[in-house]
N, C-alpha and C positions, 0 to 999 in steps of 0.2 A: 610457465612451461612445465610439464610433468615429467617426472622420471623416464618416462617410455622415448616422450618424445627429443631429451637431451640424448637421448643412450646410455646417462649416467647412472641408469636404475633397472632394466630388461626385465620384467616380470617378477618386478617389485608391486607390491598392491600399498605403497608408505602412503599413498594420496587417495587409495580409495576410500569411501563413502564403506562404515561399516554397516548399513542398510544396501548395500551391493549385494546381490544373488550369488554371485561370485566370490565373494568374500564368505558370505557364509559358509557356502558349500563347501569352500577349502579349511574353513572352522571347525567346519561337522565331520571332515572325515580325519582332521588332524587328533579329535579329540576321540574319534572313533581309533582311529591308530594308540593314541596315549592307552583307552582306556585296554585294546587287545594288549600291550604292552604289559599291563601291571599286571593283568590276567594272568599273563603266560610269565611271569618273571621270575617266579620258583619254579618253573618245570626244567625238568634236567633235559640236557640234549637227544639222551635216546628218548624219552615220552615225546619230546618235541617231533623226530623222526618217526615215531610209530603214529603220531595223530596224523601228521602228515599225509601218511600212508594210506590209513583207515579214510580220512577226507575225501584221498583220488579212489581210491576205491569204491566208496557210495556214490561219487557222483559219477562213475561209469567213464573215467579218464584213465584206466590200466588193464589194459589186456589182462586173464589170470596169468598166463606167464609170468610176464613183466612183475606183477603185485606178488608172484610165490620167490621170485630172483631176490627181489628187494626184502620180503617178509624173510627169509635165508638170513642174508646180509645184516639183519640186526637181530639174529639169533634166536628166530621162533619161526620152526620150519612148519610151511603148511599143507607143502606140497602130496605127502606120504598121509594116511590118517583122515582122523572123521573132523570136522571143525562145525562149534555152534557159536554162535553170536548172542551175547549179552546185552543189555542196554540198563544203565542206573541213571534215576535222576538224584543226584549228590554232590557232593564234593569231590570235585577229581581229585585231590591229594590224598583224601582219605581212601577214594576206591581205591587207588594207585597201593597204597598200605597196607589194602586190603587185599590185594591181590600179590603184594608180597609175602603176605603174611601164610598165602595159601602153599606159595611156590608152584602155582601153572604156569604152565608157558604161554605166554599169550600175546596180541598187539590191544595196545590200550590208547584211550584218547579221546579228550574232550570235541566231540564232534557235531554238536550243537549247543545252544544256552541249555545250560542246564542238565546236558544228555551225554553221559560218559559211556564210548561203545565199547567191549573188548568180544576179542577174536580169540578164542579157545580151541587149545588144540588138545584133540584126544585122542590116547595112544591108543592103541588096539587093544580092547577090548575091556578100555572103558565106558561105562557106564555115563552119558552126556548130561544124566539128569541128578548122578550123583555127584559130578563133578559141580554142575551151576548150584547146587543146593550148599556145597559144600563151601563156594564161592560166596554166596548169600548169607552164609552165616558170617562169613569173617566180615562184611562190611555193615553187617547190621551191628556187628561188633563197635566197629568205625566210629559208621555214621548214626546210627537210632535204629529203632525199630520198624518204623514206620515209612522207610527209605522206599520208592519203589525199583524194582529189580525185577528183568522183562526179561525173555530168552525166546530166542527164533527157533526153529525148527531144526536135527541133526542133519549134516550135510557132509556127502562122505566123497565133494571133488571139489579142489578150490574152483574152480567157474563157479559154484555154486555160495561162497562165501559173503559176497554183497547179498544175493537172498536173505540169509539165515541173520545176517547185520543189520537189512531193514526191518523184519521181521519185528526183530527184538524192538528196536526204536519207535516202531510202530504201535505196538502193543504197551511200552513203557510212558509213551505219550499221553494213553487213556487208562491203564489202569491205576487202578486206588492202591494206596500203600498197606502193608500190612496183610494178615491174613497169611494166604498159600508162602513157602520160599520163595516164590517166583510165580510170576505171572505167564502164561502161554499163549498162542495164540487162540484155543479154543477157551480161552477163560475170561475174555471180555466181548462177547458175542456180537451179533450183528447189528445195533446200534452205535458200537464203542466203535467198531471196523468204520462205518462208512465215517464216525469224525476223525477217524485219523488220516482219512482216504478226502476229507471236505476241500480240502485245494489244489486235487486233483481234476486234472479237464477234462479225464474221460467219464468222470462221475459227474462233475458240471455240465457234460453233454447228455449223459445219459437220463441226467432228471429234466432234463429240457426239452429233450426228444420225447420222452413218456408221460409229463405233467405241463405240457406247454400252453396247448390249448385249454387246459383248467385254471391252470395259473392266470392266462389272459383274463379269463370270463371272471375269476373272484377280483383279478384287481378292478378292473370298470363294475365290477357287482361286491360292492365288499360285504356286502347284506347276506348274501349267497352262501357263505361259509358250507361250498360243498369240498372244502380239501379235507376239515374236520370231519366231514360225513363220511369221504371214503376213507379217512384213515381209522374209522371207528369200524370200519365194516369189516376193513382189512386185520385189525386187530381181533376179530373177537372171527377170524380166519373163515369168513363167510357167512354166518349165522346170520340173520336178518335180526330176528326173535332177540338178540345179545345186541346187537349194533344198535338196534331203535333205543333199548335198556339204555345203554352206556351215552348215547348222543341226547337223551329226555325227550325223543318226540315218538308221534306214533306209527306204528309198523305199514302205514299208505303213503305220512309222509316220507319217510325212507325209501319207499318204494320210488316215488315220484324223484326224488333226490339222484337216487342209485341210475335211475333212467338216466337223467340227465347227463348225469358225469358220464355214462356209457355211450351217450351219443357225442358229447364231447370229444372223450377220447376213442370212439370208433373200438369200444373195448369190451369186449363179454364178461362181464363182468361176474357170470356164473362158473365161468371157464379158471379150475386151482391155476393154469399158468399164466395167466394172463393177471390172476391176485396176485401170485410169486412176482411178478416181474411189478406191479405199481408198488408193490408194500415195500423191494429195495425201492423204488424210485423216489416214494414219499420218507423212509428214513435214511437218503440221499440228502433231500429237502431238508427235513429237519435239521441234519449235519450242518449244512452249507450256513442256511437262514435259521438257527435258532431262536425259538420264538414268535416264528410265522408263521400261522396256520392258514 
């Protein structure tokens, strides 16, 4: 008789099979619990409060109200002033060092693998970009040189606070270490954007609504290789004379090519908005499915 069924054991697993689905599962998140434990086990109770903070706030669970009450209550007020968001990929102890080192006022917090966010507040009529530069130095200090350090755009109303926090995370996701103090959001252009945007579903919809029926036609025609042809066409921003160049065939085949994908997608393909709107769609594509052309 087992545990369960004497009563002498209630949701005891002592008899199960440790090839039970069940059993693992409460393995995997027991050792997911250990390992967020050793994680966080130097972090002082206010960083623990401020990651907190920063957490419900990206995931869009604090009214600003409610997130400027709280952000008060641990003594970095956000409500009055301009606020920009940071984002390091580093060692939060060290950012954390770093950012005392500075003495801003700020909320800080490991708010993904790898992704320390803080919340800067800027008094009137400071400067947001000599502040985060000034920020950058101390934790390049820290951490290395080569740390990257991302900054969202100035934002002068807490409602606007998760903006200028994803921003940064966004942009600290794709760019390269080194180089500029900081990375912006106009400095990793419109191929870095759409991979940092790749597991988003309105971008997943959006290359499926514009590249669907080509997609279909290359996978049953893999021979076909027309998504390479308009993405050459799209590149060299409508030129024929450049696209045949760069794809190695000649300027009839391209022609015959270009037809097709056009009646594919029901698309003018001589028409700049109608290029503007496939060229996001194809470096959507690329984002999503890297390495599939």
């Amino acid at each position: 008789m087992s545990a369960r069924e004497d009563g002498s054991g209630a949701g005891c697993w002592c008899g199960a099979h440790p090839s039970d689905p069940h059993v693992q599962l409460a393995e995997r998140a027991a050792a997911a619990v250990a390992l967020d434990r050793l994680l966080r086990r130097d972090e002082e109770p206010a960083h623990r409060a401020q990651r907190g903070l920063l957490t419900a706030l990206l995931a869009g669970n604090l009214p600003a109200t409610q997130f400027a009450v709280r952000a008060e209550v641990l003594g970095v007020p956000v409500a009055e002033g301009a606020l920009i968001g940071v984002a390091v990929r580093g060692r939060p102890r060290a950012v954390g060092d770093a950012l005392r080192d500075t003495g801003q006022p700020a909320l800080f917090g490991l708010v993904a693998e790898g992704s320390v966010a803080i919340l800067l507040t800027l008094a009137s009529g400071e400067d947001g970009h000599d502040q985060v530069t000034k920020l950058a130095a101390a934790v390049r200090t820290r951490v290395g040189p080569d740390v990257v350090i991302a900054a969202g755009r100035v934002v002068t109303a807490v409602h606007n606070a998760r903006q200028t926090l994803t921003e940064a995370l966004r942009v600290a996701a794709v760019a390269p270490g080194g180089g500029r103090p900081y990375a912006r959001p106009a400095d990793v252009g419109l191929p870095a954007l759409m991979l940092s945007l790749r597991d988003d579903h309105d971008l997943q919809a959006y290359v499926e609504r514009e590249l669907g029926p080509l997609l279909s036609y290359t996978a049953e025609n893999p021979g076909s290789d027309l998504l390479s042809t308009l993405r050459s066409y799209l590149d060299s921003g409508g030129n024929k004379s450049d696209a045949a160049a760069a794809a190695h065939m000649s300027r009839q085949a391209l022609y015959d090519r270009l037809k097709r994908i056009g009646q594919l997608l029901d698309a003018d393909l001589d028409s700049p908005r109608a290029r503007a709107a496939l060229h996001i769609a194809v470096l959507g594509h690329d984002a999503i499915r890297p390495g599939h052309s």
